[in-house]
C-alpha positions, 0 to 999 in steps of 0.5 A: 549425744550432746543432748544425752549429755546435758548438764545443769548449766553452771560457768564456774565451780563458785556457781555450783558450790562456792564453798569447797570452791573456794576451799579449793583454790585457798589451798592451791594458791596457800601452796606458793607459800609452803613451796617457798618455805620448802625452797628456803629451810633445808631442814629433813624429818626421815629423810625429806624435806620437812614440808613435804608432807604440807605439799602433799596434802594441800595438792590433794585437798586442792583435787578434793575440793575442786573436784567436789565443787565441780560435781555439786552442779548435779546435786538435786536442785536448791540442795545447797541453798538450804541452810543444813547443807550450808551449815555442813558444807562450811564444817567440812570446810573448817575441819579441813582448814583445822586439819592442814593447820595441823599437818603445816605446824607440826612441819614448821616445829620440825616433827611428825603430823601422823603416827605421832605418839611421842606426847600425850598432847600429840597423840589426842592431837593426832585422834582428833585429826583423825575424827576430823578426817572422817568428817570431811570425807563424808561429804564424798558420801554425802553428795554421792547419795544425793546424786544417786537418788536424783531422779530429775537429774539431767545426767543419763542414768549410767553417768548418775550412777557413775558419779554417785557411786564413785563418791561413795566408794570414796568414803567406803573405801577410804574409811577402811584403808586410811583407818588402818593406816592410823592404827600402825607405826607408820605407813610401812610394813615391813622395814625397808633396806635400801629405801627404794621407791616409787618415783613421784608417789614415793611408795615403796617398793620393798615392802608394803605400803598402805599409802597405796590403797588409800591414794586408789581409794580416795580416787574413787570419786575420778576413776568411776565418773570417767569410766561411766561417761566412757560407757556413755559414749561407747556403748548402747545404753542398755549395756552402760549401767552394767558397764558402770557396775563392773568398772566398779566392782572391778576397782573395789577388788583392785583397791582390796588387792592394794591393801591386803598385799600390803597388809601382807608386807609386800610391794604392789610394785617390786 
């Protein structure tokens, strides 16, 4: 089994892709700073405190980037060193970075990132960061692909499937979902009474709430690797690759049921 498992040998994220890596740990480490600035300024926009939302985002593109760095060790050999990904890979890296400037300055002024329509500025500024958005996803599809189709891969084939397939539906899923909610108001539809939400996530549980499909969509990348290396290790290897395909189906028609309830206005949690 350990030999089924093998993988190309890499002792840290910046060996595989030091790129996103380091995406990665700027962001988390950038966190101590918006954590202080949540600690000291008591200001709230509907209800939170201001820099909320930075928080949020900069722990969701710390996953992001470390997650994409780690798997990068099973992008097709010498993928990285040629000068188009390199080039790639530092634009994802720098909208990313143009996008979290976004989000931290509209905080600091005290005032809305998204669905912000108040100013013509705000609404071009809110457009671009979207097109951004849908580029920095890409690399999920991107390197999904290209692990898909590595045929010299050292992972077993249901695991290769597994982790290409769950960094495309990652951008599949998220392109849908999150371009949806950029179209609306807000991320309710629906208007709440009580606000009664969710602890931690926040999502409500009056209405409905997009937020939700598009959180399960952006972890495509984590559910379907886990549930390939489960069916890796549990069952016999005829049975791991259709194991891996139903695991997929079964979390696209999940992530379609989160959104069409809360197209419908209704909470996926009551």
């Amino acid at each position: 089994m350990t030999a089924a498992l093998a993988i190309r040998p890499a002792a840290t994220p910046f060996d595989a892709e030091p790129r996103f890596a380091a995406a990665g740990l700027g962001f988390a480490l950038s966190l101590a700073v918006t954590l202080a600035a949540a600690a000291i300024d008591p200001r709230l926009f509907q209800g939170d405190n201001i820099w909320l939302k930075p928080i949020k985002f900069q722990i969701a593109l710390t996953i992001f980037f470390l997650t994409l760095a780690f798997f990068a060790r099973w992008l097709p050999a010498g993928m990285t060193e040629r000068r188009a990904w390199r080039v790639f890979a530092s634009l994802v890296v720098a909208a990313t970075v143009a996008e979290m400037t976004w989000i931290a300055g509209a905080a600091m002024a005290g005032t809305a990132s998204h669905f912000n329509q108040e100013t013509p500025l705000a609404a071009n500024l809110y457009r671009l960061m979207g097109g951004l958005a849908v580029f920095f996803t890409s690399a999920t599809l991107v390197m999904g692909v290209a692990i898909w189709r590595d045929r010299a891969s050292p992972l077993p084939p249901a695991l290769r499937l597994a982790v290409g397939l769950g960094l495309v539906l990652t951008f599949a899923l998220t392109l849908p979902t999150a371009g949806t909610l950029s179209q609306m108001p807000g991320h309710f539809v629906g208007t709440p009474v009580t606000g009664a939400a969710l602890p931690v996530f926040g999502w409500s549980r009056e209405v409905g709430d997009l937020r939700t499909a598009h959180f399960l969509a952006t972890h495509a990348m984590h559910f379907l690797p886990l549930a390939g290396l489960a069916a890796v290790l549990a069952l016999p290897g005829r049975l791991a690759k259709p194991a891996v395909w139903l695991a997929a189906t079964g979390y696209v028609a999940l992530v379609a049921w989160a959104f069409t309830t809360a197209l419908a206005g209704l909470p996926l949690i009551a």
